[in-house]
C-alpha positions in Angstrom: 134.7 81.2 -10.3 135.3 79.6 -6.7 132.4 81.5 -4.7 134.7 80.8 -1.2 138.0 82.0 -2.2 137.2 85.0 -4.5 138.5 88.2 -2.8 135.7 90.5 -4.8 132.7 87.9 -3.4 134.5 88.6 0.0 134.4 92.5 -0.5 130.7 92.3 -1.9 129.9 90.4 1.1 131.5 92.9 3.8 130.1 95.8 1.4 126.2 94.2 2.2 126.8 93.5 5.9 127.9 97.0 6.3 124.6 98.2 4.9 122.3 95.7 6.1 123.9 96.4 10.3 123.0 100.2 9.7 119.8 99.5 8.7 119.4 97.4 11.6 120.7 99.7 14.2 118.1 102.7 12.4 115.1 99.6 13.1 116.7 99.7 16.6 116.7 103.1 16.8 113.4 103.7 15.7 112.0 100.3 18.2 113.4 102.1 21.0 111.6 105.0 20.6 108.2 103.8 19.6 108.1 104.4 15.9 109.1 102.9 12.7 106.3 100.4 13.0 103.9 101.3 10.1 106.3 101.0 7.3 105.7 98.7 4.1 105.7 95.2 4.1 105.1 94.7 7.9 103.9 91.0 7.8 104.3 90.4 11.9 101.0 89.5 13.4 99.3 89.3 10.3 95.6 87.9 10.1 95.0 84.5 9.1 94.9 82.9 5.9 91.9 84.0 3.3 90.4 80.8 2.4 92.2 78.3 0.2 92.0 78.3 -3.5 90.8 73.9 -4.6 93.7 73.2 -6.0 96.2 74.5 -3.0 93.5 72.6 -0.7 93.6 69.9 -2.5 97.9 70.3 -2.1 97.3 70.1 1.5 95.6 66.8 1.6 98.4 65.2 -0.7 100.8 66.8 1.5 99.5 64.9 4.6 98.7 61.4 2.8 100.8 59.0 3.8 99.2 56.4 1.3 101.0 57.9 -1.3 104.2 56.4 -0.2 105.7 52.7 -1.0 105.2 52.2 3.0 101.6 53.6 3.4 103.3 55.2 6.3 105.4 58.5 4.7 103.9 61.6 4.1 105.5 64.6 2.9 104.4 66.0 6.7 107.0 63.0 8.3 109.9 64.8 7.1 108.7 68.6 7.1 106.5 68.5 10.2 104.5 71.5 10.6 104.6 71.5 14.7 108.8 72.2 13.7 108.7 74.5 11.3 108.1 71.8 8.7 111.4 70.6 9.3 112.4 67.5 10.8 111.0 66.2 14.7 114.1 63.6 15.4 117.7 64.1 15.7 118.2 61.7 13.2 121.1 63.0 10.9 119.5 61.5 7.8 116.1 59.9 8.0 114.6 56.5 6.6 112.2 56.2 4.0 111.8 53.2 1.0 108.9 50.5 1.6 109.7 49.7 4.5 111.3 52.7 6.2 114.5 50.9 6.7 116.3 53.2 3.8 118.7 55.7 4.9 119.1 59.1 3.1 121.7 61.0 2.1 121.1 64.8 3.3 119.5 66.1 6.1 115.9 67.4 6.1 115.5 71.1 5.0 112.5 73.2 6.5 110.4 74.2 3.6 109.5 77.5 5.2 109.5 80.9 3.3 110.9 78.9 0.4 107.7 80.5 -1.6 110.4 83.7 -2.1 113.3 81.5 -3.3 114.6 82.5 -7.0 115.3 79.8 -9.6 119.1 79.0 -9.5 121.1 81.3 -12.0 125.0 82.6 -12.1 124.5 86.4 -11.5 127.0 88.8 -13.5 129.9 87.7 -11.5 129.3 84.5 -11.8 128.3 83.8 -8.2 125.7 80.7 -8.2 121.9 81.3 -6.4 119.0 80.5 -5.6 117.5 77.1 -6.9 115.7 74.6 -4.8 117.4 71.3 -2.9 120.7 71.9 -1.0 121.9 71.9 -4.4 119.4 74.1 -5.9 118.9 72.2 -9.0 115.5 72.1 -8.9 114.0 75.5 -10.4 110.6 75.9 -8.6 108.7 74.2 -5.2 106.5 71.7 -8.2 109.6 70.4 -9.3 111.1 70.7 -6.1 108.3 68.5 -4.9 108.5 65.6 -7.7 111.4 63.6 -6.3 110.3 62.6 -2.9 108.1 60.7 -4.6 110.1 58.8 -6.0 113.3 58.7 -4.6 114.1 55.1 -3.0 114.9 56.4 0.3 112.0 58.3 0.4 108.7 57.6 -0.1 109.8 55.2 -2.8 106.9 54.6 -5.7 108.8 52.9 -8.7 107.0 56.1 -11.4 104.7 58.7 -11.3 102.4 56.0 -12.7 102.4 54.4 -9.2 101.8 57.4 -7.4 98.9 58.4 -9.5 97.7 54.6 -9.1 97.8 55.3 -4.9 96.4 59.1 -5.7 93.2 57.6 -7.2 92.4 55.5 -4.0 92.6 58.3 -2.3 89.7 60.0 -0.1 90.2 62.7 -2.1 90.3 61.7 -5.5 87.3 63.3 -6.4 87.9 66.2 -5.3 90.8 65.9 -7.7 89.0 64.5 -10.7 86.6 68.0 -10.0 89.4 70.4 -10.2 91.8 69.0 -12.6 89.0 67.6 -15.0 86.8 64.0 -15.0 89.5 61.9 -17.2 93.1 63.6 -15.3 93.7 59.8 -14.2 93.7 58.8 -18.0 97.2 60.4 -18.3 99.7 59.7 -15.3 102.2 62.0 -16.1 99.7 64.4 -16.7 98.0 63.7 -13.0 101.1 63.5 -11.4 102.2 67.0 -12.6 98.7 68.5 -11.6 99.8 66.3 -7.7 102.6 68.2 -7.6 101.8 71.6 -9.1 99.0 71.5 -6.1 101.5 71.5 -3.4 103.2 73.9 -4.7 99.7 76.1 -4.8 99.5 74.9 -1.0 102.8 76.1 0.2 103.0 79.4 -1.7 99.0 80.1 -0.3 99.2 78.7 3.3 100.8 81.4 5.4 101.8 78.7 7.6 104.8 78.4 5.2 105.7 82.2 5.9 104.3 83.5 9.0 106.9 86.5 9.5 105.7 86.6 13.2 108.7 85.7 15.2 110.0 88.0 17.4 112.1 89.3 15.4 109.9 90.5 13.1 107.9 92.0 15.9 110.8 93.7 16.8 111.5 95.6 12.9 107.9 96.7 13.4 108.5 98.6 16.8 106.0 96.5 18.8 108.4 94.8 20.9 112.2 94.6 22.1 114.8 93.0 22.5 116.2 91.5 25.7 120.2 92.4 26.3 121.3 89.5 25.3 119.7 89.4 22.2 120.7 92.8 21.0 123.9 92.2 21.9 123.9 89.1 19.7 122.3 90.6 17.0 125.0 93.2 17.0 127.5 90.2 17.1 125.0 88.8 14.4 126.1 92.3 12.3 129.4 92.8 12.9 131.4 91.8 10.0 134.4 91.1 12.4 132.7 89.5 14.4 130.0 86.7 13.8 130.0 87.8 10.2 126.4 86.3 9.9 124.6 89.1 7.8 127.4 88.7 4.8 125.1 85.6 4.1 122.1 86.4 6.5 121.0 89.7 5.6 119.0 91.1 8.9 117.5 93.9 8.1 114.4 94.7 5.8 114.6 94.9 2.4 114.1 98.2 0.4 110.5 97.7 -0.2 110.6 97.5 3.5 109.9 93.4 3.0 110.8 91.7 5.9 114.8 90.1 6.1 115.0 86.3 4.5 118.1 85.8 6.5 119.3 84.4 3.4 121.0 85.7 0.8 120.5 82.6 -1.4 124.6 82.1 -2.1 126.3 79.2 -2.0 129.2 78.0 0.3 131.7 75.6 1.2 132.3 75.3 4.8 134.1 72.4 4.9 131.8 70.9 7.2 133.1 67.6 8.8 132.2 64.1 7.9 129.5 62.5 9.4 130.0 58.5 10.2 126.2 59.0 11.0 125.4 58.5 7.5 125.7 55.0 6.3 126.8 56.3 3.2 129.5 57.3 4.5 131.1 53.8 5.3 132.5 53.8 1.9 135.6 55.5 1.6 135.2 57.0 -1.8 132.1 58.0 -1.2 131.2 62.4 -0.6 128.5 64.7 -1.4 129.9 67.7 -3.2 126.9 69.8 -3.3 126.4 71.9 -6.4 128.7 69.6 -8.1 127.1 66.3 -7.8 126.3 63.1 -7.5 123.2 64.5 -7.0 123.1 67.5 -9.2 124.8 66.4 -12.5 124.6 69.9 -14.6 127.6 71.1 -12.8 130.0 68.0 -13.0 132.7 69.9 -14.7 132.7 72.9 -12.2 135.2 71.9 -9.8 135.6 74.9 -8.9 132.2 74.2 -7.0 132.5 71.4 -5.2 131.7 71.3 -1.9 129.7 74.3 -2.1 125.8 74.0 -0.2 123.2 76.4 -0.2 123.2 79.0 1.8 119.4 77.8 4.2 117.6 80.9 5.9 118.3 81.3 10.0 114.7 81.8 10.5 113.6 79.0 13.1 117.2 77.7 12.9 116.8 77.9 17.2 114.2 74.8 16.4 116.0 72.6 14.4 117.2 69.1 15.6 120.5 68.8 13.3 122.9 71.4 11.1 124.1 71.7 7.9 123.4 69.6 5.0 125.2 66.2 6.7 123.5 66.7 9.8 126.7 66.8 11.6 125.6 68.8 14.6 123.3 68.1 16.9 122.7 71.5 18.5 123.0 75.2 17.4 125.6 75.5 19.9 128.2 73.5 18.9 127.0 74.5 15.1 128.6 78.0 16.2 131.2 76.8 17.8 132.5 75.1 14.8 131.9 78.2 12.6 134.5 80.3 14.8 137.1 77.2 16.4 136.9 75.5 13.0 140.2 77.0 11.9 141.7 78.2 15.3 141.5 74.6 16.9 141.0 72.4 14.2 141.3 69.1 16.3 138.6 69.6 17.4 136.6 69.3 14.6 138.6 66.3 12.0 140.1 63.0 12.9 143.6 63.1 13.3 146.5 60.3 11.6 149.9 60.2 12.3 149.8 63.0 14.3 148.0 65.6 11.3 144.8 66.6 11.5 142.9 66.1 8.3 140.9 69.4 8.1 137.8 69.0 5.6 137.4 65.6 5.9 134.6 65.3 3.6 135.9 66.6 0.5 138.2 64.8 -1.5 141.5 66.6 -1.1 142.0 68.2 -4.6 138.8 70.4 -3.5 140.1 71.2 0.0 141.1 74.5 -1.4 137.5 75.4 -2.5 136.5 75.7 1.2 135.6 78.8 2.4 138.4 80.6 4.3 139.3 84.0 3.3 135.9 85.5 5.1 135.3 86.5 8.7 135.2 84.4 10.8 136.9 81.5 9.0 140.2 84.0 8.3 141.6 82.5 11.6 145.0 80.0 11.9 145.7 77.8 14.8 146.7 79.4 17.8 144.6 83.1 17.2 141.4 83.7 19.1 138.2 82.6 18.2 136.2 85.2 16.6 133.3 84.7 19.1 134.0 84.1 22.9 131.9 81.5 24.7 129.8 84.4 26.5 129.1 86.0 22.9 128.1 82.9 21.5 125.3 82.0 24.5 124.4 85.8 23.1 124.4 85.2 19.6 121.9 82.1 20.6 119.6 84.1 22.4 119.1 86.5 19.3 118.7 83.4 16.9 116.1 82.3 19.0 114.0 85.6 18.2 113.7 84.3 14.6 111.5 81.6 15.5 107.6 81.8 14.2 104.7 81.8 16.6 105.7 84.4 19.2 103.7 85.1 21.4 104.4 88.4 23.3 
């Protein structure tokens, strides 16, 4: 089933955003008049973390360790810094690990925030693909999700588990370890390293760091604050499924539990993002990242139908990240929107041209072209018709975006 081009994923889409902007508009509704602020699942301002269990302690320390890397200079914190919504700090499209931090990768950095909610990958009824971990969701929970950094060669680049657990045991810490996990767990690498990584999963799912829900935003839903014009005009722009579009794959509103919006509806999509000569990877001609369909992710080889297709990443703290999408191609939320409405109304912007053609979708080999994403609002555009978004509703559409960013402080 191609997820971008299916008319009924289309009208399931329109169906949810229809729902989730009156939903919204009754938050409003309620904001504006003082009320609607002692509903279930109100997380905003919550109090501070209870105390940490060993093990997710013990998570946090390998988390920050450095020493566990090839370099003795990579920690999982240099890629997922907490200070940017442990996300990347530089605008590099792809940053360097391997022992001697000279490696390039191949995808830019996720944030790992509120991914303690994230289902394991499945194909729901219709066949739509979800959830999962890694741009490509196919790893099924944050421990295994956690695993390959280690050893990936343009990360922190140990040649096994083995040699991690070697680094692990010279640790300040490895005491502490040996005390929660049992006096002989260094006996058994495999079994150590799974313990290592089960740990930061324990640290991420208890630290409420990972999942403040204090942003604005969420200050809003709960009637103690409101929006600025601009930003209710953008989230209505946000809403509006001929407009923006955003909530087809951003839901907004809160769930019904009353849980507070992921802004992700954990889809995948095929934007046809444009190449990024950033990436040294990229110097070779034959060489593209197709997403759910490999190289990385292997399962789904045979599913052309997929290729080209990227998880859909939550918008919450998207106003602090450095670079967009999973190439990294953008350097700034503002041209990131741009591109999602003038991708298909002024494609020459976007793609190189040759002999006078512009070769839209650059990055996918041409017999997957056609998987890209262009039947849904506000890619349903051609050359020469009017941007979905003007220039003035974009600056607004930034100005809400940047209420989903943690920490506010009223």
């Amino acid at each position: 089933m191609d997820i971008s081009n299916v008319s009924g994923h289309g009208r399931a889409r329109a169906s949810r955003a229809a729902k989730w902007s009156l939903a919204v508009l009754a938050a409003c509704v309620l904001s504006a008049c003082g009320g609607g602020g002692g509903g279930g699942g109100d997380s905003a301002g919550s109090a501070p973390d209870a105390q940490l269990s060993a093990v997710a302690a013990l998570g946090e320390k390998i988390f920050n360790d450095p020493g566990l890397s090839a370099s003795g200079r990579q920690s999982c914190a240099s890629c997922h810094d907490p200070a940017h919504a442990h996300a990347q700090s530089n605008a590099l499209s792809v940053q360097l690990g391997g022992p001697n931090l000279d490696v390039p990768g191949f995808r830019a950095v996720p944030s790992l925030r509120y991914l303690n909610l994230n289902p394991a990958f499945s194909f729901d009824g219709e066949g739509t693909p979800a959830g999962g971990f890694n741009r490509d969701g196919r790893a099924q929970s944050l421990q295994e999700q956690a695993r390959r950094p280690f050893l990936a060669p343009h990360e922190m680049a140990n040649a096994s588990a083995a040699e991690v657990v070697a680094r692990l045991k010279l640790a300040s810490y490895a005491d502490e370890f040996r005390k929660v996990f049992g006096a002989a767990i260094f006996d058994n690498p495999d079994d150590a390293f799974d313990r290592a990584v089960f740990a930061l999963q324990r640290y991420q799912i208890e630290d409420s760091e990972f999942h403040p829900f204090d942003s604005k935003y969420d200050l809003f839903l709960a009637g103690k604050v409101q929006l600025s014009a601009a930003e209710l005009r953008g989230l209505a722009l946000f809403n509006n499924p001929a407009k923006g579009n955003c909530a087809a794959c951003h839901p907004s509103a809160r769930g019904a539990d009353g849980s507070p919006p992921l802004f992700t509806d954990f889809t995948f999509d095929n934007l046809g993002v444009p190449r990024n000569t950033a990436i040294p990877a990229t110097a070779d001609s034959s060489y593209f990242d197709l997403g759910l369909c490999g190289p990385d992710r292997t399962d789904l080889a045979d599913r052309t139908d997929l290729c080209g297709a990227f998880k859909v990443p939550t918008l919450r703290n998207v106003a602090t990240r450095k670079v967009f999408f999973h190439n990294g191609r953008f350097g700034s939320l503002r041209d990131a929107l741009r591109f999602y409405v003038r991708r298909d109304t002024n494609p020459e912007e976007w793609y190189p041209t040759l002999n006078g053609v512009v070769q839209k979708f650059d990055d996918l080999p041409p017999q997957y072209r056609a998987n890209v994403n262009t039947s849904e609002a506000p890619y349903n555009r051609r050359p020469g018709m009017a941007p979905a978004l003007t220039d003035a509703e974009i600056e607004d559409l930034i100005q809400f975006l940047g209420t989903l960013t943690d920490g506010y402080q009223p």
